[in-house]
PDBQT receptor file of N, H, CA, C and O in Angstrom, charges set to zero:
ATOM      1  N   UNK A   1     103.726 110.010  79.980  1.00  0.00    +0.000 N 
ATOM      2  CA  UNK A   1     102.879 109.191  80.812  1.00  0.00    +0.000 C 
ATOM      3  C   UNK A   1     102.115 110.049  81.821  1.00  0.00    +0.000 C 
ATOM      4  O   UNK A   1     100.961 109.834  82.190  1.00  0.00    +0.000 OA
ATOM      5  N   UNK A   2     102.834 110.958  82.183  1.00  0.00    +0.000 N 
ATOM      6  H   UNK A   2     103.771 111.134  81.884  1.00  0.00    +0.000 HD
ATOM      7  CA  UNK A   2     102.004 111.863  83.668  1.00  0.00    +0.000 C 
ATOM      8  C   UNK A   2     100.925 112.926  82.554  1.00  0.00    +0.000 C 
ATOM      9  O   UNK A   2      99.862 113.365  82.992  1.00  0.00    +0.000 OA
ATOM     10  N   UNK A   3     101.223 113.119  81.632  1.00  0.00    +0.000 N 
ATOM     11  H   UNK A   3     102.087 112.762  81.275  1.00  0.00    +0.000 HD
ATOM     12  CA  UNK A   3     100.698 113.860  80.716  1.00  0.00    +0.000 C 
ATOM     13  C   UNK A   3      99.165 112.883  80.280  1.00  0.00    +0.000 C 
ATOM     14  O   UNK A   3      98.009 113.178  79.975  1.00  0.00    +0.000 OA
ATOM     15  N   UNK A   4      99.690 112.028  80.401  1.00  0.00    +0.000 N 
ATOM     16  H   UNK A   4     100.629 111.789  80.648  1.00  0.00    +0.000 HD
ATOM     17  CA  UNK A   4      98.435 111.221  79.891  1.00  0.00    +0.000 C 
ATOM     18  C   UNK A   4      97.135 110.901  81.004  1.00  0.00    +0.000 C 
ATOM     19  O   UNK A   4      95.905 110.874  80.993  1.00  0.00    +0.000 OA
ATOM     20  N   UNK A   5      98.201 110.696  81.899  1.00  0.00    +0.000 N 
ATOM     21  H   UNK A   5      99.201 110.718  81.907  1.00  0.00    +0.000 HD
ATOM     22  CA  UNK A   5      97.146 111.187  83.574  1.00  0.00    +0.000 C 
ATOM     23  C   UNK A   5      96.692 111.829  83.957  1.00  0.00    +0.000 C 
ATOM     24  O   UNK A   5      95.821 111.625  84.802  1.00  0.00    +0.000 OA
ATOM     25  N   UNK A   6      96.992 112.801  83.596  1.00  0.00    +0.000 N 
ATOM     26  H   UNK A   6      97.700 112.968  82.909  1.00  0.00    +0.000 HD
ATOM     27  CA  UNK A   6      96.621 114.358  83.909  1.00  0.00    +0.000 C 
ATOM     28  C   UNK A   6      95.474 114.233  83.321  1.00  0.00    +0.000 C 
ATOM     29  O   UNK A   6      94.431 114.208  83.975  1.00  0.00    +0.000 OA
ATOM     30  N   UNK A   7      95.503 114.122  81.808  1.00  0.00    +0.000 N 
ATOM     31  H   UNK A   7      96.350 114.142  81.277  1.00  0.00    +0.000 HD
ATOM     32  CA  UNK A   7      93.999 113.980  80.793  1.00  0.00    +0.000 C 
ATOM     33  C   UNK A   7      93.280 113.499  81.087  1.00  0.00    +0.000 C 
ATOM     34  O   UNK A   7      92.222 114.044  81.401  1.00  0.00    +0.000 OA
ATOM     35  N   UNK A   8      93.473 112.263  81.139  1.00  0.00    +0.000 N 
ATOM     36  H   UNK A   8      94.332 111.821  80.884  1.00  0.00    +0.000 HD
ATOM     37  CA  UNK A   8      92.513 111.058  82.238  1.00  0.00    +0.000 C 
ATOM     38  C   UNK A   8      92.002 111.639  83.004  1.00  0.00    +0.000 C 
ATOM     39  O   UNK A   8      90.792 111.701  82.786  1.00  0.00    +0.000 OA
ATOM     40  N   UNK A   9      92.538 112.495  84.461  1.00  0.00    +0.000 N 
ATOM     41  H   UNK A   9      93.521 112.445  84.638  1.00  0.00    +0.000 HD
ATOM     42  CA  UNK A   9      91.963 113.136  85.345  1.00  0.00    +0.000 C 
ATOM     43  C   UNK A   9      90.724 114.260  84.926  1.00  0.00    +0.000 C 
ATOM     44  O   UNK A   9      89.642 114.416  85.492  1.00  0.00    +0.000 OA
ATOM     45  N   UNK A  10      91.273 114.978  83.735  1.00  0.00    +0.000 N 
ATOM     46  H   UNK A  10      92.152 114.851  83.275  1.00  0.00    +0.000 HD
ATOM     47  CA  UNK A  10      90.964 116.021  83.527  1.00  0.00    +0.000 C 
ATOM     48  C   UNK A  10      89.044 115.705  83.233  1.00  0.00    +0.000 C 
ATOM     49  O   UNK A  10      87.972 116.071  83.715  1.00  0.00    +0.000 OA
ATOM     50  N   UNK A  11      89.632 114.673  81.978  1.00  0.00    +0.000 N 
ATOM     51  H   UNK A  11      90.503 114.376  81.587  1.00  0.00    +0.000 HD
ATOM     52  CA  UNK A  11      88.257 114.455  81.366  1.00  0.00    +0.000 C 
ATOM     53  C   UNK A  11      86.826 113.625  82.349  1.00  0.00    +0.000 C 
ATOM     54  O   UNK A  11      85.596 113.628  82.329  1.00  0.00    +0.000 OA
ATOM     55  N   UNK A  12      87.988 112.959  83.169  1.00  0.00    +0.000 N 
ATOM     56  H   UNK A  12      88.988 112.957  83.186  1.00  0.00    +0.000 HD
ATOM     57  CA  UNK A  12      86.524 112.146  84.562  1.00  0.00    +0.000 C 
ATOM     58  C   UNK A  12      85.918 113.697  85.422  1.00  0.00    +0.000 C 
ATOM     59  O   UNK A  12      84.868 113.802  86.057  1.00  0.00    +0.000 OA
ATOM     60  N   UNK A  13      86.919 114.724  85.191  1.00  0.00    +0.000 N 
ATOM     61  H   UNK A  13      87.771 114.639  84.675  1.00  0.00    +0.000 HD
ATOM     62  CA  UNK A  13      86.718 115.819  86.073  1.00  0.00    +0.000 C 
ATOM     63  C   UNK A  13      85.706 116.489  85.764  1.00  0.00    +0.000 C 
ATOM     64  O   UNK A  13      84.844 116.874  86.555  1.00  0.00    +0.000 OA
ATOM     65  N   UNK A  14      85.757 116.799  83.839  1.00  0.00    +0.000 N 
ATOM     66  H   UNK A  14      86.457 116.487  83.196  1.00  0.00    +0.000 HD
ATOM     67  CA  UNK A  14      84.637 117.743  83.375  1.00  0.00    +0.000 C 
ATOM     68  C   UNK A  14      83.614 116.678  83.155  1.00  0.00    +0.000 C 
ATOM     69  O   UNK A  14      82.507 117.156  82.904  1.00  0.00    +0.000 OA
ATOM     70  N   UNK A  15      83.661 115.301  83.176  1.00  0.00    +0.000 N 
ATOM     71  H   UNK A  15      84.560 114.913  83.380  1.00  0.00    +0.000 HD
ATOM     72  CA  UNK A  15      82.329 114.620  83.056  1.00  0.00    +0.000 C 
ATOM     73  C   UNK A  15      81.769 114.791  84.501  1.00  0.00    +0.000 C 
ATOM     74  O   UNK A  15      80.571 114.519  84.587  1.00  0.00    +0.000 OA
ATOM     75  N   UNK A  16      82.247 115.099  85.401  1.00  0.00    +0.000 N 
ATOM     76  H   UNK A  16      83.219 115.320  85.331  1.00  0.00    +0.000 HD
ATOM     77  CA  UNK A  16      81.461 115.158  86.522  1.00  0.00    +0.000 C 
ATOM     78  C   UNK A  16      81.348 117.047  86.833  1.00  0.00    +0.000 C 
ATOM     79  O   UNK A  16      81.384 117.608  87.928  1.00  0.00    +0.000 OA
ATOM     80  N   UNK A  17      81.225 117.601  85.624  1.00  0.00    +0.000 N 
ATOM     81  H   UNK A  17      81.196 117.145  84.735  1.00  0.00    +0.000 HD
ATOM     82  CA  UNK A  17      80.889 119.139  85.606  1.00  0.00    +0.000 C 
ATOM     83  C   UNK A  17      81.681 119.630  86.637  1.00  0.00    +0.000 C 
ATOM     84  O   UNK A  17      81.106 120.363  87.442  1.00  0.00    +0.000 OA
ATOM     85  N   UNK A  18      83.411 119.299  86.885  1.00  0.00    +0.000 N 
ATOM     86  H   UNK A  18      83.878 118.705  86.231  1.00  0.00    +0.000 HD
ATOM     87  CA  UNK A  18      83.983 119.934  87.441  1.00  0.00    +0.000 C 
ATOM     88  C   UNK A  18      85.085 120.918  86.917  1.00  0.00    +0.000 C 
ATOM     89  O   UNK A  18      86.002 120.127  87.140  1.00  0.00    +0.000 OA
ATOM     90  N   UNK A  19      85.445 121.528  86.628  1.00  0.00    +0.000 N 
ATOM     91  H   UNK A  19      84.700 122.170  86.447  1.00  0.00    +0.000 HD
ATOM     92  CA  UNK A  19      86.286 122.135  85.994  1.00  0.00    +0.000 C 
ATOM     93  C   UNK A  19      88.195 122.124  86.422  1.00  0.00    +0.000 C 
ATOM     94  O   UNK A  19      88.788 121.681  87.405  1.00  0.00    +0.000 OA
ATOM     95  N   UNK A  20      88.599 122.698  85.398  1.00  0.00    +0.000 N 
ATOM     96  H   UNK A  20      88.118 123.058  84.599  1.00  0.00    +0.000 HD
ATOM     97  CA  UNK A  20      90.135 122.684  85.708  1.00  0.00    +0.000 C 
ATOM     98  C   UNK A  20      90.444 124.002  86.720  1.00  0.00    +0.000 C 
ATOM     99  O   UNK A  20      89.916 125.075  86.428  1.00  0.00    +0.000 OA
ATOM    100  N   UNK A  21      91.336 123.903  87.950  1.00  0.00    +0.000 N 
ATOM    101  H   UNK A  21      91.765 123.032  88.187  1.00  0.00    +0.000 HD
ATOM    102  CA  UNK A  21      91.592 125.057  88.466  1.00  0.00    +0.000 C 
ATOM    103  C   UNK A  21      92.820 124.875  88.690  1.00  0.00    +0.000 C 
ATOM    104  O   UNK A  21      93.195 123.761  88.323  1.00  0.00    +0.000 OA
ATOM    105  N   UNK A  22      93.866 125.725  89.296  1.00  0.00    +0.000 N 
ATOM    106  H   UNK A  22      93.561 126.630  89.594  1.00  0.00    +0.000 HD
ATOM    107  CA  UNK A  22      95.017 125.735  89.301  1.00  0.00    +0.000 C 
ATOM    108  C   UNK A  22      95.172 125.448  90.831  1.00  0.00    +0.000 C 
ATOM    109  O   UNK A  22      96.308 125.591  91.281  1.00  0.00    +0.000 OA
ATOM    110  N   UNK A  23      94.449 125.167  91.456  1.00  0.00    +0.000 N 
ATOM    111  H   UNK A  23      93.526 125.051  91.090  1.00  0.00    +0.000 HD
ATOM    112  CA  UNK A  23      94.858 124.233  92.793  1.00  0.00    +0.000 C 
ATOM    113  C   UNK A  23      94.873 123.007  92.509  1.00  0.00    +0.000 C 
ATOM    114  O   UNK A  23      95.674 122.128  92.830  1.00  0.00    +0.000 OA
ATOM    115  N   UNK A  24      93.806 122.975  91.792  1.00  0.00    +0.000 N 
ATOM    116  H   UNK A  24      93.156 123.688  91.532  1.00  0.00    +0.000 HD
ATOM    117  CA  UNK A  24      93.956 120.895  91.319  1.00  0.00    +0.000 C 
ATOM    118  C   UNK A  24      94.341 120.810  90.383  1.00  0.00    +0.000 C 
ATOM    119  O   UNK A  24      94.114 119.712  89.876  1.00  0.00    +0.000 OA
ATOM    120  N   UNK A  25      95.025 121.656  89.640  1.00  0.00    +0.000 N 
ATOM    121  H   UNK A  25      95.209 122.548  90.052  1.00  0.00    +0.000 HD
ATOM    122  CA  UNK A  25      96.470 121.116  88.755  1.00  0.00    +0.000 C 
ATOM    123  C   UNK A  25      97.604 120.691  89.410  1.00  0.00    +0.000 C 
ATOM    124  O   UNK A  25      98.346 119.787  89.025  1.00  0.00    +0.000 OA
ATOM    125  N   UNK A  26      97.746 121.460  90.560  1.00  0.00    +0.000 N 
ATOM    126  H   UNK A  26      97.144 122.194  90.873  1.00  0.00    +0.000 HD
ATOM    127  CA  UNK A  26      98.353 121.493  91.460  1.00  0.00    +0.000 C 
ATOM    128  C   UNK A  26      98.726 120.439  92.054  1.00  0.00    +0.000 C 
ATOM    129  O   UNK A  26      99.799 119.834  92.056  1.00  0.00    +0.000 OA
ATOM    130  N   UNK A  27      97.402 120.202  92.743  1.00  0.00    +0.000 N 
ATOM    131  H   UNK A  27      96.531 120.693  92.742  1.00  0.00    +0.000 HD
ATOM    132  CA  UNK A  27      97.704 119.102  93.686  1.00  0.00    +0.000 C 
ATOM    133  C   UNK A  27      98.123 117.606  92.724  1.00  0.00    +0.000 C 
ATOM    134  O   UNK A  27      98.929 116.718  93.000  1.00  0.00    +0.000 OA
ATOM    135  N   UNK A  28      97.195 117.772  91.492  1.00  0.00    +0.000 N 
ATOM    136  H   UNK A  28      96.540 118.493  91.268  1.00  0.00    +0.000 HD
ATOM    137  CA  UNK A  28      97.584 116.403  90.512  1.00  0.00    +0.000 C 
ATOM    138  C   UNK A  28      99.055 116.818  90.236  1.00  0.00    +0.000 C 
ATOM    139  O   UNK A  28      99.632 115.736  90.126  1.00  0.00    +0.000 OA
ATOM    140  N   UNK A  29      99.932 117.765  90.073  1.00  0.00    +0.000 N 
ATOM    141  H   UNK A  29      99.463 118.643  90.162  1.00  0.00    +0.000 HD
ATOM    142  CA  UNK A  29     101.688 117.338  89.459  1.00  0.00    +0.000 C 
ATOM    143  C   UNK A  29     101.786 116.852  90.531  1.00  0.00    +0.000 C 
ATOM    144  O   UNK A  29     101.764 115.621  90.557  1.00  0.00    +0.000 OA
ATOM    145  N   UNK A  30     101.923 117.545  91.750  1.00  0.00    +0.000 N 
ATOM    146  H   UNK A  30     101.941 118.544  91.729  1.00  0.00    +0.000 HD
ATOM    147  CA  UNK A  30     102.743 117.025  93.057  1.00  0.00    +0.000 C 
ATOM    148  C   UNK A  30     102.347 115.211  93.073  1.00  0.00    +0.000 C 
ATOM    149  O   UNK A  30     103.286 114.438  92.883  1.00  0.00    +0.000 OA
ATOM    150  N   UNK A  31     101.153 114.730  93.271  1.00  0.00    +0.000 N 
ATOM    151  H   UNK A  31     100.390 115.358  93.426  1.00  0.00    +0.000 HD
ATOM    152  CA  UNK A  31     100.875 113.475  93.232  1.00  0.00    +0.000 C 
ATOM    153  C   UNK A  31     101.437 112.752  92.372  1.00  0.00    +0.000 C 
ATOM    154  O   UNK A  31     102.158 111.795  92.653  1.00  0.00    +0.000 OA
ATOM    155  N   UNK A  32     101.112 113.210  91.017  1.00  0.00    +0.000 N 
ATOM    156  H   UNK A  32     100.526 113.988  90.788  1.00  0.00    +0.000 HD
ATOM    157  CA  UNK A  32     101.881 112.374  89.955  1.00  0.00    +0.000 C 
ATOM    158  C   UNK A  32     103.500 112.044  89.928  1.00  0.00    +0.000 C 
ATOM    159  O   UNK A  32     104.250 111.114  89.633  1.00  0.00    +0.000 OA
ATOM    160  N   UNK A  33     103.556 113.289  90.383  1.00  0.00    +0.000 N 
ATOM    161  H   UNK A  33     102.947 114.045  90.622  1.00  0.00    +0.000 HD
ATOM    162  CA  UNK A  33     105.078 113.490  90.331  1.00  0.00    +0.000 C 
ATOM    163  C   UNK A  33     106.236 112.594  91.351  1.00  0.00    +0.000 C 
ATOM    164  O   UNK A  33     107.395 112.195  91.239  1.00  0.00    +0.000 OA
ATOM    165  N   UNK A  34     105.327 112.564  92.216  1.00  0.00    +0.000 N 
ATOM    166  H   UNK A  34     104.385 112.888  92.307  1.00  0.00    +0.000 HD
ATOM    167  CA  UNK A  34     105.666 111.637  94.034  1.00  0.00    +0.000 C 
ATOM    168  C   UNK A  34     106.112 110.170  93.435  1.00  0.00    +0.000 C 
ATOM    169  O   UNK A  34     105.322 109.952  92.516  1.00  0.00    +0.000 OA
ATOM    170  N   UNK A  35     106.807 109.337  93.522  1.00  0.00    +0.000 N 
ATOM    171  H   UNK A  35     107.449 109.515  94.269  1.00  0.00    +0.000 HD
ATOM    172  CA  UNK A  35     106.871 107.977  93.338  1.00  0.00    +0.000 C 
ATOM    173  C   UNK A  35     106.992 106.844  94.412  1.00  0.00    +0.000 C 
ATOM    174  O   UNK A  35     107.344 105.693  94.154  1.00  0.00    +0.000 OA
ATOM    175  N   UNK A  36     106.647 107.332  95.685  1.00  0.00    +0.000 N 
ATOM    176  H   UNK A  36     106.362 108.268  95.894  1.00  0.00    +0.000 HD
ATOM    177  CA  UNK A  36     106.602 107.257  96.765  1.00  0.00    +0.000 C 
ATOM    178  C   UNK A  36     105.093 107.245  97.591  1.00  0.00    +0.000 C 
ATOM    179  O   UNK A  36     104.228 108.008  97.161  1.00  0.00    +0.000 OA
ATOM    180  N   UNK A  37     104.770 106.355  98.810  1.00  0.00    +0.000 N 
ATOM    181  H   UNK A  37     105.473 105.736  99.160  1.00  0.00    +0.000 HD
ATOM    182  CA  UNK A  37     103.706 106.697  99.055  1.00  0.00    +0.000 C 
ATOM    183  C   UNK A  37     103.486 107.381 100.048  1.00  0.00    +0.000 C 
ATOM    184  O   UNK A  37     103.843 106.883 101.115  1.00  0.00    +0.000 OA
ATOM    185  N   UNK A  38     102.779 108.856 100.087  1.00  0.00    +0.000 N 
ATOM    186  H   UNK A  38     102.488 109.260  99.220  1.00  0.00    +0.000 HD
ATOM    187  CA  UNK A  38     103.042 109.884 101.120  1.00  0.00    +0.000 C 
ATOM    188  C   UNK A  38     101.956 109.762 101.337  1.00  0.00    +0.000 C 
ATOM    189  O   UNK A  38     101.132 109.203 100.614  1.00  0.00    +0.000 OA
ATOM    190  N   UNK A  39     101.657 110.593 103.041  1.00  0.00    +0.000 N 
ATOM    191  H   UNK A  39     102.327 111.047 103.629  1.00  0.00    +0.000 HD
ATOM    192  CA  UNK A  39     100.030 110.612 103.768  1.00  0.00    +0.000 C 
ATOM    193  C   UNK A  39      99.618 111.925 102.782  1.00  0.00    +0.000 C 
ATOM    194  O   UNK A  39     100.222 112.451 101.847  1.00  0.00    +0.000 OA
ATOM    195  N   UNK A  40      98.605 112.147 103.276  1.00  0.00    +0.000 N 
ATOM    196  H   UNK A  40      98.115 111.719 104.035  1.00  0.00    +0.000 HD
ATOM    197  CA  UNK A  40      97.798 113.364 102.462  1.00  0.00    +0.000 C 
ATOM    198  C   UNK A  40      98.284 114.994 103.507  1.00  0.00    +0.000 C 
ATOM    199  O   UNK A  40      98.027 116.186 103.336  1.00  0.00    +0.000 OA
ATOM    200  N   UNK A  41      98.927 114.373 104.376  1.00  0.00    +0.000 N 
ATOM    201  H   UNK A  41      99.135 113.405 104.516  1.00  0.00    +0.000 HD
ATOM    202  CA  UNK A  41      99.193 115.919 105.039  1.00  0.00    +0.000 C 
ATOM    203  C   UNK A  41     100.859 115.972 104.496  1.00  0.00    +0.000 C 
ATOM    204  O   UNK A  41     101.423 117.064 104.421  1.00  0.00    +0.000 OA
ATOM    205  N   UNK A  42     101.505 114.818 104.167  1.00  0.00    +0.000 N 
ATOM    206  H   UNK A  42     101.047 113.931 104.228  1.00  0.00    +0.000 HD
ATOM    207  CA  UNK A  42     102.597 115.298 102.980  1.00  0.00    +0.000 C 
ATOM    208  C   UNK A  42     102.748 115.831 101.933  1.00  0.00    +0.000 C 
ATOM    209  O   UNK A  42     103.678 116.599 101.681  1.00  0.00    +0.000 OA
ATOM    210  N   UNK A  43     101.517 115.381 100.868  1.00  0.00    +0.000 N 
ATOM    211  H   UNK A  43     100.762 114.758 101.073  1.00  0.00    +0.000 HD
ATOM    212  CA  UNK A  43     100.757 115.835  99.777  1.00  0.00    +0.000 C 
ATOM    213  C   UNK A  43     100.610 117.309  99.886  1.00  0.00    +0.000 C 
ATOM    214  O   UNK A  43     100.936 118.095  98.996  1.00  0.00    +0.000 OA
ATOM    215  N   UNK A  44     100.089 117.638 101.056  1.00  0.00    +0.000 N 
ATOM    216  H   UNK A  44      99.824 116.999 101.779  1.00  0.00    +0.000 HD
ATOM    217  CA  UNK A  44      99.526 119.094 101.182  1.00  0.00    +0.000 C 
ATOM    218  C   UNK A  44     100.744 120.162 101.599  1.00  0.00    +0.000 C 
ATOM    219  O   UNK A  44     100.635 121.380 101.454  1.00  0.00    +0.000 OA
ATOM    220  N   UNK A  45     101.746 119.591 102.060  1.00  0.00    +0.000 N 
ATOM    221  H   UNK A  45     101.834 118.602 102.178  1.00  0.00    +0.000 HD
ATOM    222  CA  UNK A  45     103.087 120.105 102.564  1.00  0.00    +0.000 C 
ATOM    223  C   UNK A  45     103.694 120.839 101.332  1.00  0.00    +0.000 C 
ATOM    224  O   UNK A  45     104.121 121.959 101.052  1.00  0.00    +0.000 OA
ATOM    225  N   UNK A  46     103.534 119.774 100.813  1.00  0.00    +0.000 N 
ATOM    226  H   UNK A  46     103.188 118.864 101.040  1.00  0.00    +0.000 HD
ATOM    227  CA  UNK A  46     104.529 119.592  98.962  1.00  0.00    +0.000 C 
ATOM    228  C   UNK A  46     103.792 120.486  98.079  1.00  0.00    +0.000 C 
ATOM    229  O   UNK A  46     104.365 121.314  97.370  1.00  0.00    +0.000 OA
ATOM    230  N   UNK A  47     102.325 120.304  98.119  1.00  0.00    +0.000 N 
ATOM    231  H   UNK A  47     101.860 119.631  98.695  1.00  0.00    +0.000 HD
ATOM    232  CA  UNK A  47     100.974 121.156  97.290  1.00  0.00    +0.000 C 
ATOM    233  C   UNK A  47     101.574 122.605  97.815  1.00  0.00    +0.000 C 
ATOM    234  O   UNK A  47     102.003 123.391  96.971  1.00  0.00    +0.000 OA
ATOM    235  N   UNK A  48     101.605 123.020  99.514  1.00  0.00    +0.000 N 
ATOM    236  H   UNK A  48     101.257 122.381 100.200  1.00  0.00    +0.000 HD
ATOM    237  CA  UNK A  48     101.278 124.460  99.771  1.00  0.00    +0.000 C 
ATOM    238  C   UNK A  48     102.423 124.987  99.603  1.00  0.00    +0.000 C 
ATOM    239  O   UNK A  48     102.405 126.216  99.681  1.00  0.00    +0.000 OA
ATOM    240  N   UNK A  49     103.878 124.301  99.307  1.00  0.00    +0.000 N 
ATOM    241  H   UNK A  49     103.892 123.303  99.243  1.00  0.00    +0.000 HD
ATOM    242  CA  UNK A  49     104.750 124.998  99.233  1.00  0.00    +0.000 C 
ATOM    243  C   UNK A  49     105.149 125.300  97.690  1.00  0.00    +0.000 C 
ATOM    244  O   UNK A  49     106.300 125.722  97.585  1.00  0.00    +0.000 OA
ATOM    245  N   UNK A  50     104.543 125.191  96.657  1.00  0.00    +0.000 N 
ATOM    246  H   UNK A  50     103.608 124.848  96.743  1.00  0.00    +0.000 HD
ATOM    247  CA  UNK A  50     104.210 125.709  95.686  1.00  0.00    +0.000 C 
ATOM    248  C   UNK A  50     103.452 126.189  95.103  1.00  0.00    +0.000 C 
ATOM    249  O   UNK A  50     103.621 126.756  94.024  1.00  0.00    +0.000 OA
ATOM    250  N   UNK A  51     102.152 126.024  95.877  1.00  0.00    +0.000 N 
ATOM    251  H   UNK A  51     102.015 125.563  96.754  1.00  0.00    +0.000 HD
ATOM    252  CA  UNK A  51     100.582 126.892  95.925  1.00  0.00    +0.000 C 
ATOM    253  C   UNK A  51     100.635 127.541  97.004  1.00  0.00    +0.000 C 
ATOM    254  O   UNK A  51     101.172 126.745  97.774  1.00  0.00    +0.000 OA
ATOM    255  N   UNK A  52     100.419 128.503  97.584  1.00  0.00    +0.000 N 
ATOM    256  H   UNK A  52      99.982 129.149  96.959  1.00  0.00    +0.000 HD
ATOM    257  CA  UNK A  52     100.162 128.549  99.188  1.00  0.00    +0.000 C 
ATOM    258  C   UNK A  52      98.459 128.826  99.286  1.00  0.00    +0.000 C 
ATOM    259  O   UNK A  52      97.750 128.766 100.290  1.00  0.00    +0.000 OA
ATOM    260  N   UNK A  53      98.123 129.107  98.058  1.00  0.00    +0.000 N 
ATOM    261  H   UNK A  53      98.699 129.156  97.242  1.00  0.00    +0.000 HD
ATOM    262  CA  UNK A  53      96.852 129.218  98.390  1.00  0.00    +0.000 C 
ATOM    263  C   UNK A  53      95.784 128.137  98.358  1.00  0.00    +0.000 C 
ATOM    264  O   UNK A  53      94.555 128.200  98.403  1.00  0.00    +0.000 OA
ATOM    265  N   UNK A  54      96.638 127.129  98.268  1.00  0.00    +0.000 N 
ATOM    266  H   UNK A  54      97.636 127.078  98.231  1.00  0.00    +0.000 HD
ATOM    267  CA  UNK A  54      95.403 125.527  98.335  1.00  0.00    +0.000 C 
ATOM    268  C   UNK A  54      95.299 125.166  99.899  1.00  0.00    +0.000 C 
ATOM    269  O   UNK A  54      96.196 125.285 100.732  1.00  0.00    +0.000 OA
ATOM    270  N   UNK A  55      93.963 124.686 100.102  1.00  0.00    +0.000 N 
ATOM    271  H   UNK A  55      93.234 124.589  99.424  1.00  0.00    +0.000 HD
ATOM    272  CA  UNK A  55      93.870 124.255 101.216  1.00  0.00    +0.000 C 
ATOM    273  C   UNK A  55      94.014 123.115 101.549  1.00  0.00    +0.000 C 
ATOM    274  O   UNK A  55      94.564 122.470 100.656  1.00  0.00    +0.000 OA
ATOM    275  N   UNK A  56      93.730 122.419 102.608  1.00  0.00    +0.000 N 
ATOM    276  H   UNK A  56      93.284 122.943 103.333  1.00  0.00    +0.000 HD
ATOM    277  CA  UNK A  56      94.145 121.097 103.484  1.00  0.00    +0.000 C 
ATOM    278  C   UNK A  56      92.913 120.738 102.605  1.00  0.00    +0.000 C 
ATOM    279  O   UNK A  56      93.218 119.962 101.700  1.00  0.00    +0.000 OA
ATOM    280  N   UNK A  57      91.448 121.140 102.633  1.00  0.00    +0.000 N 
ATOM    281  H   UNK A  57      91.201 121.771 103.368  1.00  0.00    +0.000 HD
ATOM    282  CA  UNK A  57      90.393 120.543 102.225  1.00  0.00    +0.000 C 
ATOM    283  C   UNK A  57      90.216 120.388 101.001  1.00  0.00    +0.000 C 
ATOM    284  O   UNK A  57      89.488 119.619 100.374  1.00  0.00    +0.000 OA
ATOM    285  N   UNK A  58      90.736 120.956 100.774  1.00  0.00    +0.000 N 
ATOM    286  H   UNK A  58      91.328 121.581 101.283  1.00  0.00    +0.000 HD
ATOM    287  CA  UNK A  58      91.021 121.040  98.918  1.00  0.00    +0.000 C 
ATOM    288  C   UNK A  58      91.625 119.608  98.260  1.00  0.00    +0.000 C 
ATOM    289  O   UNK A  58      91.217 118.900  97.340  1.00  0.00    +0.000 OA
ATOM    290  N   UNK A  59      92.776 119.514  99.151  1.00  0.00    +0.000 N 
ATOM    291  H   UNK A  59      93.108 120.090  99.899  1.00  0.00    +0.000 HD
ATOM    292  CA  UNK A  59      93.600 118.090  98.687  1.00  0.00    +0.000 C 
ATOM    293  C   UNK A  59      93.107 117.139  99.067  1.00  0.00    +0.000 C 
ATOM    294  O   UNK A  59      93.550 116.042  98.728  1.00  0.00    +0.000 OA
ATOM    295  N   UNK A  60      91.727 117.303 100.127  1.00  0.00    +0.000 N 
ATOM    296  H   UNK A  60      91.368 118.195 100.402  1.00  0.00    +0.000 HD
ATOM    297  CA  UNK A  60      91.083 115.875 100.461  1.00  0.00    +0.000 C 
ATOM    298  C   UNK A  60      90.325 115.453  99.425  1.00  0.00    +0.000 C 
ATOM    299  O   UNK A  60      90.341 114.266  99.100  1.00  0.00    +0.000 OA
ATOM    300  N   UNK A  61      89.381 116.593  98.617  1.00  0.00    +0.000 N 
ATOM    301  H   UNK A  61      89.368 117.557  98.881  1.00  0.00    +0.000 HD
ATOM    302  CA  UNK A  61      88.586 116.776  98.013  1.00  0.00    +0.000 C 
ATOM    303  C   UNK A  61      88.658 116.204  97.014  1.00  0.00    +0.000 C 
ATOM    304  O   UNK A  61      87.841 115.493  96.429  1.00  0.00    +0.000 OA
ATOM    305  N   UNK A  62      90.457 116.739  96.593  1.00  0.00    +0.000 N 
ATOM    306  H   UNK A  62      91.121 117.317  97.068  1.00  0.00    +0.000 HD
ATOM    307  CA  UNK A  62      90.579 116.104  95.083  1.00  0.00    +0.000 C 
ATOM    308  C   UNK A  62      90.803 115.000  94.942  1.00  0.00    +0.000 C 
ATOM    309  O   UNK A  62      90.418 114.288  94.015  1.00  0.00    +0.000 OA
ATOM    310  N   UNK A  63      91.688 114.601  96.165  1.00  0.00    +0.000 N 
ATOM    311  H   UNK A  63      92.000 115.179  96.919  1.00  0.00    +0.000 HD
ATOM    312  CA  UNK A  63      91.895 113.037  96.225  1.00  0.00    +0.000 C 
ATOM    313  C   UNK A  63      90.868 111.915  96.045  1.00  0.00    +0.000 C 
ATOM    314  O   UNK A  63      90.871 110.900  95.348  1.00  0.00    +0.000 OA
ATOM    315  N   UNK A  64      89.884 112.501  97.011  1.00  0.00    +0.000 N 
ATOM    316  H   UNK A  64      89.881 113.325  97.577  1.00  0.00    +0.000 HD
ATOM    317  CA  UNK A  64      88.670 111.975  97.022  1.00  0.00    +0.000 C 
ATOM    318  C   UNK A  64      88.014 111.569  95.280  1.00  0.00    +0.000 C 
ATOM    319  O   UNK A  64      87.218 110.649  95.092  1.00  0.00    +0.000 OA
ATOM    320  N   UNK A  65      88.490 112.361  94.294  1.00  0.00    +0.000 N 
ATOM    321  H   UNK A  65      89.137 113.108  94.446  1.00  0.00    +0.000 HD
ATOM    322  CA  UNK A  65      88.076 112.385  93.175  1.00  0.00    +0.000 C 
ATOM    323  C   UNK A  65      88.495 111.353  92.565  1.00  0.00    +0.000 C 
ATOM    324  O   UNK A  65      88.190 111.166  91.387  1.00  0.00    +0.000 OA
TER     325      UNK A  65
């Protein structure tokens, strides 16, 4: 099922000529993965402590997506 979300994500992503990067792979497991509803500076807590290199703006960005 998260596998299937991911795709979903993926493909609205490259229709809007965005590509796959490994911050917003990123930030999509942690989200998917959450079953819970967290603020976006939890999101980013959870994101940087397995990325450290994603930013705060990054996870707005994608969310935003």
């Amino acid at each position: 099922m998260i596998q299937e979300k991911k795709n979903a994500f993926n493909a609205f992503a490259a229709s809007k000529g965005l590509r796959s990067t490994r911050q917003r792979d990123s930030i999509l497991d942690v989200f998917l993965s959450t079953h819970q509803h967290i603020s976006v500076e939890e999101l980013y807590l959870k994101v940087k402590a397995g990325t450290p290199g994603v930013g705060q703006a990054t996870v707005y960005r994608t969310l935003k997506q």
